[in-house]
C-alpha positions in Angstrom: 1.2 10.3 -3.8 3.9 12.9 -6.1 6.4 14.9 -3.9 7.8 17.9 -5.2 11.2 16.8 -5.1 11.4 15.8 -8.9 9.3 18.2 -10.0 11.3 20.7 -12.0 12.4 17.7 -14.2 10.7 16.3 -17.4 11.3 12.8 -18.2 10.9 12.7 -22.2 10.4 9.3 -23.6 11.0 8.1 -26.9 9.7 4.0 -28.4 11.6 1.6 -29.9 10.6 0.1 -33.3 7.9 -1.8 -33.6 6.5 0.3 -30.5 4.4 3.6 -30.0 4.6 5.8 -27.4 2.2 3.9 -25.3 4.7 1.2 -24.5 5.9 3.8 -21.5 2.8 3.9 -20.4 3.8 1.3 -16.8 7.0 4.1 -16.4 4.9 6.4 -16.8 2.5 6.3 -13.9 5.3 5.4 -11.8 6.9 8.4 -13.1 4.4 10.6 -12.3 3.5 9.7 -8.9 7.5 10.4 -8.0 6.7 13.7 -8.8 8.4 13.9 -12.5 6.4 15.4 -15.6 6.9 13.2 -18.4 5.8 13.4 -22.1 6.0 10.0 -24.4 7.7 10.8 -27.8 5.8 9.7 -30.9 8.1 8.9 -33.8 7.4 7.9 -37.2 9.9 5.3 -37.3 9.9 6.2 -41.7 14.0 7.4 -41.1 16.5 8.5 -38.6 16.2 12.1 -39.6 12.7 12.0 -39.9 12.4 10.4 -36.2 14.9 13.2 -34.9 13.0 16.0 -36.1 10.0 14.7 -34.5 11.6 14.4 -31.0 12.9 18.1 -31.8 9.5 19.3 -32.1 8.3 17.6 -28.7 11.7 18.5 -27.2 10.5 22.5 -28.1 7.3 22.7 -26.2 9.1 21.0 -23.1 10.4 24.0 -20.6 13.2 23.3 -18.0 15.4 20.7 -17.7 14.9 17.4 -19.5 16.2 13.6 -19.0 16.0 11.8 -22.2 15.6 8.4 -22.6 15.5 6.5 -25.2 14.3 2.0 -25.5 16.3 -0.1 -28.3 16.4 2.1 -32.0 15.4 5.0 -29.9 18.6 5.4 -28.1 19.6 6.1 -31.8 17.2 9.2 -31.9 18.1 10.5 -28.6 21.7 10.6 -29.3 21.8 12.4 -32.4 18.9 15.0 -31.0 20.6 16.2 -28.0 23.9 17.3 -29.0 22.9 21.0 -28.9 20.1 21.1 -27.0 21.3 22.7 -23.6 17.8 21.5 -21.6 19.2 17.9 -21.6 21.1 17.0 -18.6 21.5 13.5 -19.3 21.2 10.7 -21.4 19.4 7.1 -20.5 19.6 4.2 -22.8 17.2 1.0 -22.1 18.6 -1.4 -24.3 19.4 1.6 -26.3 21.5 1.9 -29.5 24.4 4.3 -29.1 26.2 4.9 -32.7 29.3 6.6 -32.9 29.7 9.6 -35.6 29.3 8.5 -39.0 28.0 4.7 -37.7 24.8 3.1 -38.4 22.0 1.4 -36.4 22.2 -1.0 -38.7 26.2 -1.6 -38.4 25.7 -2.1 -34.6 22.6 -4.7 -34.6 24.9 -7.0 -36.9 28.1 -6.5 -35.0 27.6 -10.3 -33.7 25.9 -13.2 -34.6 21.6 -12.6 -33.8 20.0 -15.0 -30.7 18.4 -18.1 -31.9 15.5 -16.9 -31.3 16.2 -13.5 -33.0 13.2 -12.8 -35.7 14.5 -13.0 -39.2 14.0 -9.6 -40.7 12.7 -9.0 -44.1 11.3 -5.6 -45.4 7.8 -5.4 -47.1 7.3 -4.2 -51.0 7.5 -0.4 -49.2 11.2 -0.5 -47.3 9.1 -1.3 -43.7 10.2 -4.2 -41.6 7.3 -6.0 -39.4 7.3 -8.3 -36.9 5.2 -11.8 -36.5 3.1 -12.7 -33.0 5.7 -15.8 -32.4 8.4 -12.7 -32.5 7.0 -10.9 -29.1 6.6 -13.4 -27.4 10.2 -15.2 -28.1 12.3 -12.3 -28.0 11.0 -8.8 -27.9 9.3 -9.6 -24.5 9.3 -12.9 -23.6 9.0 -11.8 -19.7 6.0 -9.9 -20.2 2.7 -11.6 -20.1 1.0 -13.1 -23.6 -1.1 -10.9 -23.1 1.0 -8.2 -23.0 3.2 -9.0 -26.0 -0.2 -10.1 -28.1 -0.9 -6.0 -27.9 2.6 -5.0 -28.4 2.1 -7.0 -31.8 -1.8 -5.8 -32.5 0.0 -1.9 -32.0 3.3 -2.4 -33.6 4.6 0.3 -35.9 6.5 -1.1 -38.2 10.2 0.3 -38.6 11.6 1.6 -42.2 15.0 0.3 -43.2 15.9 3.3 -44.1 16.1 3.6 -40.1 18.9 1.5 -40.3 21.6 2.7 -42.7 21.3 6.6 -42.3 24.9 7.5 -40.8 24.9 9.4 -36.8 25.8 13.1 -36.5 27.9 14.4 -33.5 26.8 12.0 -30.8 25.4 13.5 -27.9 27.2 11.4 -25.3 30.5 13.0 -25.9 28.9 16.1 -24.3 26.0 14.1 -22.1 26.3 12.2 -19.5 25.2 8.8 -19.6 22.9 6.3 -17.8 22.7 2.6 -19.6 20.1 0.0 -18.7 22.3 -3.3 -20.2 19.6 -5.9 -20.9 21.8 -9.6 -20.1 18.6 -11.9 -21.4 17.8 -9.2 -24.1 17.7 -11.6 -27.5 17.2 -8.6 -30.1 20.2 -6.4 -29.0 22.8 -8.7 -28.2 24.1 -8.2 -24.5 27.6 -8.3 -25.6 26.9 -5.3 -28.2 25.1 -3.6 -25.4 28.3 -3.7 -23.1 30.7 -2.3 -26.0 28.5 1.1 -26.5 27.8 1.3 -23.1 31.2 1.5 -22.2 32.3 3.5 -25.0 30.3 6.0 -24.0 31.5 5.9 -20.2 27.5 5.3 -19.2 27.1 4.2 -15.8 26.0 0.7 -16.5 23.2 -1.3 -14.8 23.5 -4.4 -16.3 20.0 -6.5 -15.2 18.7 -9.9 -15.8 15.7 -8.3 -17.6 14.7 -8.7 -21.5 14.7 -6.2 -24.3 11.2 -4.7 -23.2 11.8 -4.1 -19.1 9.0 -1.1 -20.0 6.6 -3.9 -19.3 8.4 -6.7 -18.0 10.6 -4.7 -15.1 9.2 -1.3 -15.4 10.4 -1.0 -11.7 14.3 -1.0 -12.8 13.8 1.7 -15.5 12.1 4.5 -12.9 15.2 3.3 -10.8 17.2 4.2 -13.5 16.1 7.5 -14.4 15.1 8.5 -10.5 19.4 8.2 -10.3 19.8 9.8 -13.8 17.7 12.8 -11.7 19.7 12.9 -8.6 23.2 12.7 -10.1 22.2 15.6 -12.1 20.8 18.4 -9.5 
């Protein structure tokens, strides 16, 4: 049963690569019965700017005040879109890249050495990067079910280099406040990396034995997350 207590809030929810909005879907419900509206981002994934100005366009038919949250690339997106955008009270990253001004994603993701069990990334003929079924299961979710990371592959949008290399504007978290879901058995975004930005940006850290994809493996721990994002900010 919702209560009314998170009700003036809008949880706005934006997918990693190789991910549609869909993949909120478990947060979602769980969301929703708190009392929270929520709307699941739908980026193209084709190039930073091109994924920001998609988020703007959700961002504008969203009234009232807004928690923005943002899985893996997508913490990317969130922090470049919400610099001037008064209706959003605070920043959550699950997994989430944070660039600094004039930094890249991809600067970040090759900061350190990649887990063993990291997929080897090699664009197709068009610029897009894709993912295999052996890559799901061994390190984008390998807590979820097979199941569940057999449909994250069937449904993966695949993620443009171009994503990669276009440089961050004013970063929002120098205005925001932060939250920062730190994935410590995440083998895509290397914990150690996830510790540096979250502390650069002074998030308050929640650093969980979950894997890059709690959306489905520990959806529990990201309502947590973003319930406290909610309260902190009244």
């Amino acid at each position: 049963m919702s209560n009314n207590k998170y009700h003036q809030w809008t949880a706005v929810l934006v997918h990693a690569a190789w991910a549609d909005g869909s993949s909120w879907n478990k947060v979602i419900v769980s969301l929703r019965e708190l009392g929270f509206q929520v709307r699941s981002a739908q980026i193209p994934l084709t190039g930073l700017g091109d994924d920001v100005a998609a988020l703007k366009r959700l961002l504008a038919q969203v009234e009232g005040p807004v928690l923005l949250t943002g899985h893996s690339y997508a913490g990317a997106v969130i922090t470049a879109v919400a610099t001037d955008h008064a209706n959003v009270k605070a920043l959550i990253y699950i997994a989430g890249m944070a660039p600094d001004q004039g930094e890249t994603v991809g600067t970040l993701f090759h900061r350190v050495p990649p887990h063993p069990q990291a997929p080897q990334l090699r664009p197709d003929p068009d610029g897009f990067l894709w993912l295999e079924p052996q890559a799901f299961i061994a390190a984008v979710a390998p807590d979820a079910s097979l199941e569940e990371a057999m449909l994250m592959y069937a449904t993966q949008r695949p993620i443009a280099l171009k994503c990669l290399g276009e440089a961050m504007t004013e970063p929002a978290w120098k205005r925001k406040p932060s939250w920062f879901l730190l994935a410590e058995n995440d083998r895509m975004i290397s914990p150690s990396t996830q510790r540096f930005m979250a502390e650069r940006i002074g998030a308050r850290i929640h650093a969980l034995n979950v894997d890059h994809t709690p959306l489905a493996s520990a959806p529990e721990t990201v309502v947590r997350i973003i319930t406290e994002a909610a309260d902190a900010s009244v």
